[in-house]
One Martini backbone bead per residue (centre of mass of N, CA, C, O) as a GRO file, in nm:
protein
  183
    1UNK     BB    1   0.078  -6.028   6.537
    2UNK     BB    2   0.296  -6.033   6.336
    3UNK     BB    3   0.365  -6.322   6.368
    4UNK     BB    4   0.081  -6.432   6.209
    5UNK     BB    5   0.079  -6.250   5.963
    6UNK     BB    6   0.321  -6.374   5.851
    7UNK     BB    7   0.241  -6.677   5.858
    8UNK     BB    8   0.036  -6.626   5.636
    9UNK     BB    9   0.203  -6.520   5.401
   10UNK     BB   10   0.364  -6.788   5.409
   11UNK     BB   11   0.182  -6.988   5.331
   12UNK     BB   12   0.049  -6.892   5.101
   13UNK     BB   13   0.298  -6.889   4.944
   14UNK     BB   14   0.358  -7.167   4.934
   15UNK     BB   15   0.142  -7.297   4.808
   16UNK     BB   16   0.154  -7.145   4.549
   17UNK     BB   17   0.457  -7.313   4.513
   18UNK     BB   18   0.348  -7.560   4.519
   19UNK     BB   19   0.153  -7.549   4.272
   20UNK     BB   20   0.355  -7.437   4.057
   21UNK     BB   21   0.525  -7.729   4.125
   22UNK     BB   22   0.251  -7.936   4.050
   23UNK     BB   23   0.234  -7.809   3.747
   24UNK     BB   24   0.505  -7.815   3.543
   25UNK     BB   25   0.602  -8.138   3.550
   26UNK     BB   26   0.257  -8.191   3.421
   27UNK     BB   27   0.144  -8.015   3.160
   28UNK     BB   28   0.050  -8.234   3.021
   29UNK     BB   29  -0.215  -8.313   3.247
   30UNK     BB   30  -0.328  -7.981   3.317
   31UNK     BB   31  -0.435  -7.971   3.042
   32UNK     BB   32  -0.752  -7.942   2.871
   33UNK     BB   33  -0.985  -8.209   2.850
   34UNK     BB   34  -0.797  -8.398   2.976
   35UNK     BB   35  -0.763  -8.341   3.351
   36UNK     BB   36  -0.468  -8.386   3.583
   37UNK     BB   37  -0.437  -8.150   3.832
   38UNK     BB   38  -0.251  -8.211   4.124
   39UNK     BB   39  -0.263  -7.920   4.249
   40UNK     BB   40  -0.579  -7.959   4.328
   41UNK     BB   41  -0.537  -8.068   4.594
   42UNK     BB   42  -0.480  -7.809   4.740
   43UNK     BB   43  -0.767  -7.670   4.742
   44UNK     BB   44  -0.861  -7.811   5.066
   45UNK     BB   45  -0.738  -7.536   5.258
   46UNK     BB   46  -0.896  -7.301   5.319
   47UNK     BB   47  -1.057  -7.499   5.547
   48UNK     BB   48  -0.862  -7.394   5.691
   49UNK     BB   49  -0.669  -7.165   5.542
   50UNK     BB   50  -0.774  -6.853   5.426
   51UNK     BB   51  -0.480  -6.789   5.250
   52UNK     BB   52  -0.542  -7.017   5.051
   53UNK     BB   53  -0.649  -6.851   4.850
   54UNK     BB   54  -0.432  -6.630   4.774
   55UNK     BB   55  -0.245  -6.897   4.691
   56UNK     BB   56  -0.404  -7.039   4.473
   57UNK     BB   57  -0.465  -6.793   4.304
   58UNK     BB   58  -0.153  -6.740   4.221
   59UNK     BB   59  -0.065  -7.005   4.123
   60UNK     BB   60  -0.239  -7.043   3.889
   61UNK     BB   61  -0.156  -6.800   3.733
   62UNK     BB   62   0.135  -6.867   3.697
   63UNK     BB   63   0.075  -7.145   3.553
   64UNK     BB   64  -0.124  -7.082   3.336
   65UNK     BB   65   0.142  -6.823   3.223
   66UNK     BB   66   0.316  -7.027   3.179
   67UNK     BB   67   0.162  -7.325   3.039
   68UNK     BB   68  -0.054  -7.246   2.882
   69UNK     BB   69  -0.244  -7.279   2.565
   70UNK     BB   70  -0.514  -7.016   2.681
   71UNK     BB   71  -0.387  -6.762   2.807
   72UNK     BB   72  -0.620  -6.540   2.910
   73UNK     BB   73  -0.831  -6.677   2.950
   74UNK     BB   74  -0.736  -6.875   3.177
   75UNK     BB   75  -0.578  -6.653   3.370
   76UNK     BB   76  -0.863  -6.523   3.447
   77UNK     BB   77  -1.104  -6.793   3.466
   78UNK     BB   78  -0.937  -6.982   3.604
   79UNK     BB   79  -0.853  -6.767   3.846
   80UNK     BB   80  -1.122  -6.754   3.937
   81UNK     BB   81  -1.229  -7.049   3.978
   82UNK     BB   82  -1.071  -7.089   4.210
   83UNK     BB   83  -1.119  -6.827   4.389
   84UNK     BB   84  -1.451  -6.932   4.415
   85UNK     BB   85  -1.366  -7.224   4.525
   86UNK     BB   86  -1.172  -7.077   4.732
   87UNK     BB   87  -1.384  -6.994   4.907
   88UNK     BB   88  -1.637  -7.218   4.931
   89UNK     BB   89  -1.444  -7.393   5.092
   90UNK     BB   90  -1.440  -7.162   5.314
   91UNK     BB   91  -1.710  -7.210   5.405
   92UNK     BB   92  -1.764  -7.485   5.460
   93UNK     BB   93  -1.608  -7.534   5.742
   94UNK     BB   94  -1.817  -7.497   5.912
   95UNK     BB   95  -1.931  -7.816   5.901
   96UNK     BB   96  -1.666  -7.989   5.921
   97UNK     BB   97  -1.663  -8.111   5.615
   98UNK     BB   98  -1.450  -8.207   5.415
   99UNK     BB   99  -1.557  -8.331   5.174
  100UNK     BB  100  -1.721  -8.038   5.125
  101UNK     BB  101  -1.442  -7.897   5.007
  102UNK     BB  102  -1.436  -8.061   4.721
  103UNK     BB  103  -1.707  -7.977   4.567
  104UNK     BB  104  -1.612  -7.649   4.420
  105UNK     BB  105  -1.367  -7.739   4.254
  106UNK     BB  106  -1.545  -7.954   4.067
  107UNK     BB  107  -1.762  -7.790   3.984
  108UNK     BB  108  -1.635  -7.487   3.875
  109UNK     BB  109  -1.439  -7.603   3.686
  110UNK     BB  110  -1.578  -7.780   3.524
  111UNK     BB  111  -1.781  -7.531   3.374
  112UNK     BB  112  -1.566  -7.333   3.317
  113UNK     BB  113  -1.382  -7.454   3.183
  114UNK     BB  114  -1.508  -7.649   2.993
  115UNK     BB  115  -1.648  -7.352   2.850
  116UNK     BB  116  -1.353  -7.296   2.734
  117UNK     BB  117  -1.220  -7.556   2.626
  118UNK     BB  118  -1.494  -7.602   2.460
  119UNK     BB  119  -1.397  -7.355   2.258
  120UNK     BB  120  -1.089  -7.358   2.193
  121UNK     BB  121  -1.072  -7.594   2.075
  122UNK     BB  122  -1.375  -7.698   1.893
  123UNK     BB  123  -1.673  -7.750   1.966
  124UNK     BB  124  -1.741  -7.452   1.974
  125UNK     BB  125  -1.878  -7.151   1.826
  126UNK     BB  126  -1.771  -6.787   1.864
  127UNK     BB  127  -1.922  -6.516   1.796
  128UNK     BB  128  -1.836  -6.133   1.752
  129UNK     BB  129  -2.003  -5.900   1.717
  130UNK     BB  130  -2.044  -5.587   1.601
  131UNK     BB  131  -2.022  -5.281   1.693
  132UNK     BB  132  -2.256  -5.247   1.998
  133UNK     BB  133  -2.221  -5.564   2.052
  134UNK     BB  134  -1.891  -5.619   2.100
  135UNK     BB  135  -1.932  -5.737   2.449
  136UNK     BB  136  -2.096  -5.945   2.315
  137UNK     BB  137  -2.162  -6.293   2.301
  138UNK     BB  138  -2.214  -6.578   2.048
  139UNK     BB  139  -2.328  -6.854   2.000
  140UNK     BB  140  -2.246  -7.095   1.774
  141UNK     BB  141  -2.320  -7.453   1.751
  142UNK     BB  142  -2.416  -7.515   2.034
  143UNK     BB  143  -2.300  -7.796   2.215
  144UNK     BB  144  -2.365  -7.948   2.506
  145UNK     BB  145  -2.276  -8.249   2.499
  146UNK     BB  146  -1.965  -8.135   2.456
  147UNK     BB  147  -1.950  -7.987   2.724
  148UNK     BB  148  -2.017  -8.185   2.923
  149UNK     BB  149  -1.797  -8.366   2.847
  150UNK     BB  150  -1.569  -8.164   2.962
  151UNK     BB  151  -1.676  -8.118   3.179
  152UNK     BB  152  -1.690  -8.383   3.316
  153UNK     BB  153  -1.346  -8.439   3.252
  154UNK     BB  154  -1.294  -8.183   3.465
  155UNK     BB  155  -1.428  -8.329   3.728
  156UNK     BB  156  -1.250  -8.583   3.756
  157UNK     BB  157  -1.015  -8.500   3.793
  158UNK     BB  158  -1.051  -8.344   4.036
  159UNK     BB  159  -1.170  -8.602   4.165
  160UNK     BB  160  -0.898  -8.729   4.177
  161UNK     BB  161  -0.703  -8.490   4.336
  162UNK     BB  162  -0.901  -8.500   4.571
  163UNK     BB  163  -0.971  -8.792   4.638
  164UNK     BB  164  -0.629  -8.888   4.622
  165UNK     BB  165  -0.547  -8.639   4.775
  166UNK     BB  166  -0.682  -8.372   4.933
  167UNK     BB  167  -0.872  -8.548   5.153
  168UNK     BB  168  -0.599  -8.744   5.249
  169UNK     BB  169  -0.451  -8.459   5.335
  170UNK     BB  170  -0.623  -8.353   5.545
  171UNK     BB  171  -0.659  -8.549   5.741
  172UNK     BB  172  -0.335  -8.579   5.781
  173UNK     BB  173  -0.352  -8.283   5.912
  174UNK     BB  174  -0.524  -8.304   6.122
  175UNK     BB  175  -0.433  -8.576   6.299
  176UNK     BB  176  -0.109  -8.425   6.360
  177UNK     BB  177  -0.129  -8.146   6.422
  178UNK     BB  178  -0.018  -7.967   6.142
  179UNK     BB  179  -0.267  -7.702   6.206
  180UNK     BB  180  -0.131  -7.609   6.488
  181UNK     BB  181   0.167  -7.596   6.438
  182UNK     BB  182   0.238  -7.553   6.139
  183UNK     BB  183   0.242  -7.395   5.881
   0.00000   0.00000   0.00000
């Protein structure tokens, strides 16, 4: 029993480790209105993997906190983002269909990251009321289609990291038989 749940912490901590050394030296295409976080291709594990949530987690926050241009929005939404994505992508195993672990991913982050990259580059103003009502934000200036665009183009972004790495890499782990066997 010690050592499934050792090994459960080492898998976990591994991911994470992972995640943040494939953002890291990328961070130039991981952050923005058009990135392609190669790190997500991650997201996929999971589906194997339930520890893989709070290595996802953990990851994305580290990354976030070193490189990220968007400071606590990121570090707080960004991985709320990821732990609500891995959480969905291991609800979906049930399934059975790798390929629907990933549209969690793709579909949460262009969302939710979408709308605060296009709060904070400046596609659209929020104002913060005073008063009695200061803990309650409204948009002002709001255009959807500039959301929409930025969703759209963080939703590509995951689509290609999950497309071209992390669908063909969860194939290749079912395969090879190092889901039972491997870290």
């Amino acid at each position: 029993m010690k050592n499934n749940a050792l090994k459960k912490i080492v898998r976990g901590s591994a991911i994470a480790a992972a995640y943040v050394v494939l953002t890291g030296p990328f961070a130039v295409f991981s952050f923005g209105a058009i990135q392609v976080r190669l790190a997500e291709a991650l997201t996929i594990l999971p589906f194997f993997w339930p520890e893989a949530i709070a290595g996802l987690a953990v990851g994305c926050f580290i990354s976030n906190l070193l490189w990220s241009p968007f400071g606590v929005i990121d570090w707080t939404l960004g991985t709320f983002a990821t732990l609500l994505a891995a959480t969905l992508t291991f609800l979906l195993s049930r399934t059975k269909k790798i390929w629907l672990g990933a549209i969690p991913p793709i579909v949460i982050n262009g969302l939710v990251v979408g709308l605060y990259v296009s709060v904070l580059q400046g596609f659209f103003d929020i104002g913060i009321p005073q008063g009695l009502q200061g803990f309650t934000a409204t948009f002002t200036n709001f255009k959807i289609g500039a959301y929409m665009v930025v969703a759209g183009q963080i939703m590509l972004g995951e689509a290609v990291a999950l497309g071209v790495l992390g669908v063909p890499l969860a194939y290749v782990l079912k395969r090879t038989g190092f889901l039972n066997e491997g870290l």
